[in-house]
BATI-933509 format. One record per residue: residue number from 1; chain; x negated, y negated, z negated of N, C-alpha, C in turn. Coordinates in pm, whole numbers, padded with zeros to 5 digits, always signed. Layout:
<rs>
+-----+-------+--------+--------+--------+--------+--------+--------+--------+--------+--------+
|   n | chain |     nu |     nv |     nw |    cau |    cav |    caw |     cu |     cv |     cw |
+-----+-------+--------+--------+--------+--------+--------+--------+--------+--------+--------+
| NUM |     A |      X |      Y |      Z |      X |      Y |      Z |      X |      Y |      Z |
...
+-----+-------+--------+--------+--------+--------+--------+--------+--------+--------+--------+
</rs>
This chain:
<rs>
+-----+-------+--------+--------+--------+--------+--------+--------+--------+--------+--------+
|   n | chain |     nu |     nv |     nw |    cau |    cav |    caw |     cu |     cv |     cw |
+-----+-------+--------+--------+--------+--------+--------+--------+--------+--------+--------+
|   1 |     A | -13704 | +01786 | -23929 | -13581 | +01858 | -23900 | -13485 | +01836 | -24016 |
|   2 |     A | -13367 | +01805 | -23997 | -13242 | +01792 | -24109 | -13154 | +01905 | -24075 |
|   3 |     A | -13129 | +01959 | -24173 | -13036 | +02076 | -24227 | -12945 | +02055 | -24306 |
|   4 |     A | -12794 | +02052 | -24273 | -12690 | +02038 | -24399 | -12649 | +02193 | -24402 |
|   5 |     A | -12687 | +02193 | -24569 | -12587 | +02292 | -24625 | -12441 | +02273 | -24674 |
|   6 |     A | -12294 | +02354 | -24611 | -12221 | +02305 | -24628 | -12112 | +02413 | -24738 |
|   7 |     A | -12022 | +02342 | -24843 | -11936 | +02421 | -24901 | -11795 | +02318 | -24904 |
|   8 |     A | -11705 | +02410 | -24923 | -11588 | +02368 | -24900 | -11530 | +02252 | -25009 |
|   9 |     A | -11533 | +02273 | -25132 | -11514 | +02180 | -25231 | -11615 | +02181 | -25286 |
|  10 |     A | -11648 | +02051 | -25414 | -11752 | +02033 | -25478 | -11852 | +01994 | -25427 |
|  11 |     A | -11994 | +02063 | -25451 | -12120 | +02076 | -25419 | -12161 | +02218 | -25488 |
|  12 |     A | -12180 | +02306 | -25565 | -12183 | +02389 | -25626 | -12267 | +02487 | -25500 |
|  13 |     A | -12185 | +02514 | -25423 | -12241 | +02618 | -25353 | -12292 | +02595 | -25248 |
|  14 |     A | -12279 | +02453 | -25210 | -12394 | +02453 | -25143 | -12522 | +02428 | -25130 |
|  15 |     A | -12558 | +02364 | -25298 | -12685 | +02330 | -25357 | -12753 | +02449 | -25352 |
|  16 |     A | -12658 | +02569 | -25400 | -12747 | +02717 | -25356 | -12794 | +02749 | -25271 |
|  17 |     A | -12743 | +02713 | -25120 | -12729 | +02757 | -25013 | -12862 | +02670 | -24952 |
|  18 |     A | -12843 | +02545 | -25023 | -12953 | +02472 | -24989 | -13102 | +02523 | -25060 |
|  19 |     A | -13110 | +02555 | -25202 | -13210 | +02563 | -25238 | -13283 | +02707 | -25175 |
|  20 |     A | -13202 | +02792 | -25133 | -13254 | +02891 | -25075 | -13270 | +02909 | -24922 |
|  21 |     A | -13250 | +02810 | -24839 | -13240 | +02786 | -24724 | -13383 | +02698 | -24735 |
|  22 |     A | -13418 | +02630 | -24864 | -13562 | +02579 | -24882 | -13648 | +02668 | -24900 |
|  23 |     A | -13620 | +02807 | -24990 | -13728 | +02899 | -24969 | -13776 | +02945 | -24889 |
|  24 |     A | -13681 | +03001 | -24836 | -13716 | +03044 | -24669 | -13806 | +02957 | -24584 |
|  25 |     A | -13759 | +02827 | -24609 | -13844 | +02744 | -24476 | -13974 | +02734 | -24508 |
|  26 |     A | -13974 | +02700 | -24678 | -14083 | +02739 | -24697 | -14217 | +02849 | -24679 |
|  27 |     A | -14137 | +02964 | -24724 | -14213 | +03061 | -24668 | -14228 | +03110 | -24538 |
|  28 |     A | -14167 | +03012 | -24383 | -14176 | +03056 | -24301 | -14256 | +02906 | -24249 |
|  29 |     A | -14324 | +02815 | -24348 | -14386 | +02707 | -24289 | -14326 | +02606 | -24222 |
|  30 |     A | -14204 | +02618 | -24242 | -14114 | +02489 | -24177 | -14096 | +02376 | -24223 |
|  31 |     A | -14144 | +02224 | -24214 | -14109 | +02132 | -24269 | -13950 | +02053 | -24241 |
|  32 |     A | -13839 | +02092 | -24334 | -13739 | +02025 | -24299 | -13634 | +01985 | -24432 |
|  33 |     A | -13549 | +01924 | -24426 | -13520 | +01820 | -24503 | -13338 | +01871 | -24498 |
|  34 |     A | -13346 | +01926 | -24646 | -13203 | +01997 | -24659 | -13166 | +01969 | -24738 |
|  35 |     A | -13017 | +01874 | -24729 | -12931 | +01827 | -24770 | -12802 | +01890 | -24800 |
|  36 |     A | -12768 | +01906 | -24915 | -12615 | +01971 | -24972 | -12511 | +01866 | -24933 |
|  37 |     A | -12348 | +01965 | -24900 | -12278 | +01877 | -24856 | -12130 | +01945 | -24852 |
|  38 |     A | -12013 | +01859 | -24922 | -11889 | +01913 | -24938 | -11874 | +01877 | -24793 |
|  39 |     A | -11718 | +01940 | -24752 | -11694 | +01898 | -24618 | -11636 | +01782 | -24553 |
|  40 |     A | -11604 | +01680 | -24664 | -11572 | +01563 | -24635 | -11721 | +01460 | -24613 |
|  41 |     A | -11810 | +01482 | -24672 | -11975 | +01463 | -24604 | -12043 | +01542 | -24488 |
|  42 |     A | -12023 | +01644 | -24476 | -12083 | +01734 | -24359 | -12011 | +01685 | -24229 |
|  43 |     A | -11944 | +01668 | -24220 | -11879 | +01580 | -24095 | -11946 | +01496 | -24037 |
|  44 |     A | -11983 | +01384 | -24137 | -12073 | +01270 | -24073 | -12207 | +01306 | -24078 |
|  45 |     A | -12239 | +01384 | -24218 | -12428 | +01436 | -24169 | -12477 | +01519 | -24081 |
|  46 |     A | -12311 | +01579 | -24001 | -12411 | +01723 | -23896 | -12400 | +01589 | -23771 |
|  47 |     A | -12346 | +01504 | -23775 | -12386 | +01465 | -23614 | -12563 | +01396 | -23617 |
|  48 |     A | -12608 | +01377 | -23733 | -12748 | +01353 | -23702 | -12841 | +01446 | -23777 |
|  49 |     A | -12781 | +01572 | -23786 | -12829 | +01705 | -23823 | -12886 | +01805 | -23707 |
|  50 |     A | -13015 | +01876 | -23704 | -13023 | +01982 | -23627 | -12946 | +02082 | -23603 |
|  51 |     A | -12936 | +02132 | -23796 | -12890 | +02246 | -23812 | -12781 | +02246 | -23919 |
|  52 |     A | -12654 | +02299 | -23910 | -12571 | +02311 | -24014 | -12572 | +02473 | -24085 |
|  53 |     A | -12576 | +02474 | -24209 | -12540 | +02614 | -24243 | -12400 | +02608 | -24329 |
|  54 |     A | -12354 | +02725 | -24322 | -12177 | +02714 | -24352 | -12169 | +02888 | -24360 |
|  55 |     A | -12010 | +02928 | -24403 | -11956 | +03024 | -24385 | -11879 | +03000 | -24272 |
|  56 |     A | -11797 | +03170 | -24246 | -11727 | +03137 | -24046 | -11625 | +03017 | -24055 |
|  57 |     A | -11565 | +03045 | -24203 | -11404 | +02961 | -24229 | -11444 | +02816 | -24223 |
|  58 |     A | -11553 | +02776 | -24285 | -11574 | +02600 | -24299 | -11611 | +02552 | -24174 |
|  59 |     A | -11704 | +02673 | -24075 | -11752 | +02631 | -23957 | -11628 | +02589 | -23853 |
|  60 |     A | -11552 | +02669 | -23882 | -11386 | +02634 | -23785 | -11373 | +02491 | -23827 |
|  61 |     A | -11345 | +02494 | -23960 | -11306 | +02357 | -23980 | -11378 | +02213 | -23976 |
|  62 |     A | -11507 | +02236 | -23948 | -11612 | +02152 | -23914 | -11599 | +02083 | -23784 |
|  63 |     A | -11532 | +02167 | -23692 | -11511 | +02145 | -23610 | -11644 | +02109 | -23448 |
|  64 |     A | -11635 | +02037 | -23388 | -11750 | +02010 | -23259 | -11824 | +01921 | -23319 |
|  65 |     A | -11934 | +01984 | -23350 | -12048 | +01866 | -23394 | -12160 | +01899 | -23353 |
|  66 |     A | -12290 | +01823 | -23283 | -12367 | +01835 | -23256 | -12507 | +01908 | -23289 |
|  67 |     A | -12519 | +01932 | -23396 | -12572 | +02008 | -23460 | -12555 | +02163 | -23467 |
|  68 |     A | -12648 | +02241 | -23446 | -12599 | +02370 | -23431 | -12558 | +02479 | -23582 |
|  69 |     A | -12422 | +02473 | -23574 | -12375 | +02571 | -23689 | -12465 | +02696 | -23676 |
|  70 |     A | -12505 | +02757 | -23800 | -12523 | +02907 | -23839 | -12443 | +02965 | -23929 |
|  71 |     A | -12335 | +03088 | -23943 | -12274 | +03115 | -24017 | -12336 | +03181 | -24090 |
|  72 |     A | -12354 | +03171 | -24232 | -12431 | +03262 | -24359 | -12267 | +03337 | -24421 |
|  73 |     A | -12340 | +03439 | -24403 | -12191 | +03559 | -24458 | -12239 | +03556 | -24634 |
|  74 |     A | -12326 | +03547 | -24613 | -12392 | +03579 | -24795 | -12470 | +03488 | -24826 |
|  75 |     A | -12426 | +03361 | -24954 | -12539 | +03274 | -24952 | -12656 | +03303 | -25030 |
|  76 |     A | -12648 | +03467 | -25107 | -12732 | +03472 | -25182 | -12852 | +03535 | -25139 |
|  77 |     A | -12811 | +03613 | -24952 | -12896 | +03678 | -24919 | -13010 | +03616 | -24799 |
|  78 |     A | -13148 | +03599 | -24895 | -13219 | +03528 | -24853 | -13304 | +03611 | -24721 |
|  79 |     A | -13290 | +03710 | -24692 | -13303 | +03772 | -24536 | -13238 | +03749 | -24452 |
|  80 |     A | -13110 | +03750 | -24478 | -13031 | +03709 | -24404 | -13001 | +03567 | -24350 |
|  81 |     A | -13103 | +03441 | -24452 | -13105 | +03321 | -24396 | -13195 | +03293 | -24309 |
|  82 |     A | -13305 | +03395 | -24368 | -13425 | +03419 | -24312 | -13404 | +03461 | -24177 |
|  83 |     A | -13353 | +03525 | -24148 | -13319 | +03590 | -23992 | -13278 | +03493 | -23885 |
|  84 |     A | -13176 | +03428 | -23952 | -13109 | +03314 | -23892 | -13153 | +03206 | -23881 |
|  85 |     A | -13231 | +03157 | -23984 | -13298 | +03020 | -23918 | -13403 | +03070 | -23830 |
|  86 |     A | -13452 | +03144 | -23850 | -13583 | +03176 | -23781 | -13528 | +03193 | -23617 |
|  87 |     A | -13409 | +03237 | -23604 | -13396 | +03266 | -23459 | -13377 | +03119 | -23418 |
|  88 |     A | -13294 | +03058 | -23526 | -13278 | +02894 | -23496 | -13384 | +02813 | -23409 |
|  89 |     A | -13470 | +02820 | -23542 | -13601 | +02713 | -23531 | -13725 | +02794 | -23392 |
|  90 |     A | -13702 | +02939 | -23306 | -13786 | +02946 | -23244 | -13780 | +02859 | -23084 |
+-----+-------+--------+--------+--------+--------+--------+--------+--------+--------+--------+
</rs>
């Protein structure tokens, strides 16, 4: 499974978003392969992405891509990723 984590400029926040979007999978036994990504890269990696994670504002601007967006309101809150992939991946 491929997962882009996405932030608006840089990489900064979404390396977070990513490394804790790895805990989770981890601790929920998921083998998948998560990649950080400004939004001038997330464009081209969600069309051969499962799953995108983002906030609501980047997800607008991401626009129709095949991959299914999840909006994370909080990237620091790891229940809350937890919740969400999990409904994802069932």
């Amino acid at each position: 499974m491929k997962i882009v984590a996405v932030c608006g400029m840089g990489i900064g926040t979404s390396v977070l978003l990513k490394m804790n979007a790895e805990k989770v999978l981890a601790k929920l036994g998921i083998d998948a392969d998560v990649e950080a990504a400004d939004m001038g890269v997330a464009r081209g990696a969600a069309q051969t992405a499962e799953i995108v994670l983002t906030s609501e504002e980047l997800a607008e601007e991401l626009g129709d891509v095949p991959a299914e967006v999840i909006i994370i309101n909080n990237f620091f809150d790891l229940e809350e990723i937890t919740e969400k992939l999990t409904a994802a991946v069932e």
